[in-house]
C-alpha positions in Angstrom: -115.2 -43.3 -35.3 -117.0 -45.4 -32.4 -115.9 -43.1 -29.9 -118.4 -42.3 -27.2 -116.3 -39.0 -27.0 -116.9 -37.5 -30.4 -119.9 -35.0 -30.9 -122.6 -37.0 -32.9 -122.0 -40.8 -31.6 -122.2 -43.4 -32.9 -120.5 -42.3 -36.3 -121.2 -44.0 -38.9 -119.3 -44.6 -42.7 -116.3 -45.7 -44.6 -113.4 -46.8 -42.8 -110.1 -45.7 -44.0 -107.2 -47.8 -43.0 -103.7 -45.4 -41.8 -100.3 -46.8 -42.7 -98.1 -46.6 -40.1 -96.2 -43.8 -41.9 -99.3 -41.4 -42.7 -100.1 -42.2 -38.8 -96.7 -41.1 -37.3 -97.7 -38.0 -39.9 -101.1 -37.2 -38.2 -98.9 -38.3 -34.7 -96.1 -35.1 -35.1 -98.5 -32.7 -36.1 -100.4 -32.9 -32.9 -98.1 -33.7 -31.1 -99.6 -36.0 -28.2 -97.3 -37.1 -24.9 -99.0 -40.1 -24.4 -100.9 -41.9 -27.0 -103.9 -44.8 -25.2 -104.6 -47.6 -27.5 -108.3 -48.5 -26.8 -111.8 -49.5 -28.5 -112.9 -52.7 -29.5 -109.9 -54.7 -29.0 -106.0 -53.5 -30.1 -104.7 -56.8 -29.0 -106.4 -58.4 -32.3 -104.5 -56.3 -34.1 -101.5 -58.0 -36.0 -99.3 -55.2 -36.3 -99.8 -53.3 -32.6 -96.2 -53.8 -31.7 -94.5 -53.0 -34.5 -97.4 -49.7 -34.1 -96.5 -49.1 -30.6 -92.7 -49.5 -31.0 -92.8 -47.0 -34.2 -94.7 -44.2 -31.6 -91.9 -45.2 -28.5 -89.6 -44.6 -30.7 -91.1 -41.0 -31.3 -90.9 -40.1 -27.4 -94.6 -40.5 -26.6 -95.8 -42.3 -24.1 -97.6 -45.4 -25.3 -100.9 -46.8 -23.0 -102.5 -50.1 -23.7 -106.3 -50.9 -22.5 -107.3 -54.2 -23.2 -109.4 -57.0 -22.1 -106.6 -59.3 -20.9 -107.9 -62.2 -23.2 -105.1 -62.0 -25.6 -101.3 -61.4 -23.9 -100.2 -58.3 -24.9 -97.3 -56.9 -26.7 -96.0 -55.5 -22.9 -92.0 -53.9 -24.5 -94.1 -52.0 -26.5 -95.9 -50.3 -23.9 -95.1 -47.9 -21.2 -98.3 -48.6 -19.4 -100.9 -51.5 -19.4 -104.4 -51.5 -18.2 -106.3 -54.2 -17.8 -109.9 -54.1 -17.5 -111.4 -56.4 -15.7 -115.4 -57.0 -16.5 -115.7 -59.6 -13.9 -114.6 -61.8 -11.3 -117.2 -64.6 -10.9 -117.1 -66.6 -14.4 -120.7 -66.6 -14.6 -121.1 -63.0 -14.7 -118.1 -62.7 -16.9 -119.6 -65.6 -19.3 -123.2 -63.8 -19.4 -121.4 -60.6 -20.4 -118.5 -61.8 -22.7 -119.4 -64.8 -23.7 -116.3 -65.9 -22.6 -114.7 -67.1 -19.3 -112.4 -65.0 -17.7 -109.7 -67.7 -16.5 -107.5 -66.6 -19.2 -107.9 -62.9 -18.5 -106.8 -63.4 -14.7 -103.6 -65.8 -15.6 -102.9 -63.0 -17.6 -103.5 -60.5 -15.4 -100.6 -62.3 -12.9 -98.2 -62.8 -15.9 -98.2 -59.3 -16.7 -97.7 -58.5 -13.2 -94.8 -61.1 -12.7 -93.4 -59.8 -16.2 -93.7 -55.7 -15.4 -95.1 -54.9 -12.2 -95.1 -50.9 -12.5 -96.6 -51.1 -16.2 -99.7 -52.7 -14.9 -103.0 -51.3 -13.6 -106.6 -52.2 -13.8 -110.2 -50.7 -14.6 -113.8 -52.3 -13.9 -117.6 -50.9 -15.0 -119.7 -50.5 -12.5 -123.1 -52.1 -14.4 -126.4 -52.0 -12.1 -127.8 -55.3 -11.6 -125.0 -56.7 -13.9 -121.7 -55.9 -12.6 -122.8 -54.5 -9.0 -121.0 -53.0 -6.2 -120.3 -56.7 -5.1 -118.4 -58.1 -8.2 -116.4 -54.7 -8.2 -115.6 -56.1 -4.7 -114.8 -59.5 -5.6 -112.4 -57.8 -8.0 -110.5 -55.6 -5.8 -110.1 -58.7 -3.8 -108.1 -60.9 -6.9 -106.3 -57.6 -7.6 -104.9 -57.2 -4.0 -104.2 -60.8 -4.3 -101.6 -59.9 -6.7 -100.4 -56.8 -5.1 -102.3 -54.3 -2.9 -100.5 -51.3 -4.4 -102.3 -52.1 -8.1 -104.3 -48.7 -9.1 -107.5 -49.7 -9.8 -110.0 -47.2 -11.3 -113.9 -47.9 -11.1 -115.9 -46.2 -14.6 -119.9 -46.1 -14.1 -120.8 -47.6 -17.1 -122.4 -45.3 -19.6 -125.3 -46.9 -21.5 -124.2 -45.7 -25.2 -124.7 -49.2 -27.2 -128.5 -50.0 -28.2 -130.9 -52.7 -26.5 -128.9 -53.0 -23.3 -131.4 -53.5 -20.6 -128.7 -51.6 -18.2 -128.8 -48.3 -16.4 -126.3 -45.6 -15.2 -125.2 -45.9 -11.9 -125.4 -42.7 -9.8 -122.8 -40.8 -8.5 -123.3 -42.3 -5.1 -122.8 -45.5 -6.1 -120.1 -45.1 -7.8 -118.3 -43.9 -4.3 -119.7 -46.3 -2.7 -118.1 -49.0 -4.4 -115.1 -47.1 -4.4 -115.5 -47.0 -0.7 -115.7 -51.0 -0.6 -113.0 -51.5 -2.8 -110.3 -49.5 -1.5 -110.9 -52.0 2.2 -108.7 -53.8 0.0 -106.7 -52.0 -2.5 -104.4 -48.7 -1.6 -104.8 -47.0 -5.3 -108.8 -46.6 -6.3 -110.0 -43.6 -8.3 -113.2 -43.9 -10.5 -115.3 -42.4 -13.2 -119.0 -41.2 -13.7 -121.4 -39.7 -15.7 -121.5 -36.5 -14.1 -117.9 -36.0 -14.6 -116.9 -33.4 -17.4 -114.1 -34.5 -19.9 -111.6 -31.6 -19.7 -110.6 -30.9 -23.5 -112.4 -31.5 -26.8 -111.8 -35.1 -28.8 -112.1 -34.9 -32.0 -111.6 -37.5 -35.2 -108.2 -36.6 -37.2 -109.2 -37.4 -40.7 -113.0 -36.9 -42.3 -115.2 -40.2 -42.6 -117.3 -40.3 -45.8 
């Protein structure tokens, strides 16, 4: 219900909790190719294998997008995408709270583990996470392997009391430009950009 895709975000009310049963329900109904695990963080989740595995097992496509803190699941998933909110550990401290030493071990492992599920995203944050740091990323990615897809998202200021702005469409490019000196796969994300389709929540909230 946090979606920053649904009409009328942030949604607020009850949460109602899906068994995996009354999920793969909803699931064949609509019947989705690939189903992307995101928001918040799925890796906290307990049960996102035995989740995953149970939609696999369906024939859809299953994509993870996580953090990196936590290792993930990676049988369970036909695709992982790592997103990276910084390289330098100060940046990453002031905007997690957390260092991001565990998040690039990680990173590697999944690489070493299953090279062509892995691919990586960054925000591009104004005076937070600047063209620069997108930079220093691109450079730890193509450490690891050139070929990595990386895609660049201009951060979209949805969440309350951020001191942050949206970047523009030009620099977005532009640190697409810089980043792809070093990687071969770079695609990005802005503001301006339409979402093709209509998201919508499959069961009310009360």
């Amino acid at each position: 219900m946090y979606d920053c895709h649904l009409d009328g975000f942030p949604k607020t009310g009850k949460l109602h909790f899906l068994t995996i049963n009354k999920l793969m329900e909803i699931l064949k109904k609509i019947k989705p190719k690939t189903v992307v695990f995101e928001g918040w963080e799925p890796t906290l989740d307990p049960m996102l294998a035995e989740i995953a595995d149970s939609i696999r097992c369906n024939g859809m496509r299953t994509v993870l997008l996580t953090n990196g803190y936590l290792y993930p699941p990676i049988s369970s998933f036909d695709e992982i995408k790592v997103s990276i909110k910084a390289f330098s550990r100060q940046v990453h401290v002031y905007y997690t709270g957390k260092s991001n030493k565990r998040v690039l071990e990680n990173f590697k492992s999944i690489y070493e583990n299953a090279p062509e599920k892995l691919s990586a995203e960054t925000v591009l944050i104004p005076n937070l996470v600047d063209i620069d740091e997108i930079v220093r990323i691109a450079k730890f990615i193509s450490s690891v392997n050139p070929a990595i897809h990386l895609r660049i998202d201009g951060y979209w200021p949805v969440v309350p009391n951020t001191p942050w702005r949206a970047p523009t469409r030009e620099e977005v490019v532009s640190a697409v430009i810089r980043a792809r000196r070093y990687l071969e796969n770079v695609q990005y994300l802005s503001s301006d950009i339409k979402v093709i389709g209509r998201v919508y929540s499959l069961w009310p909230i009360e």
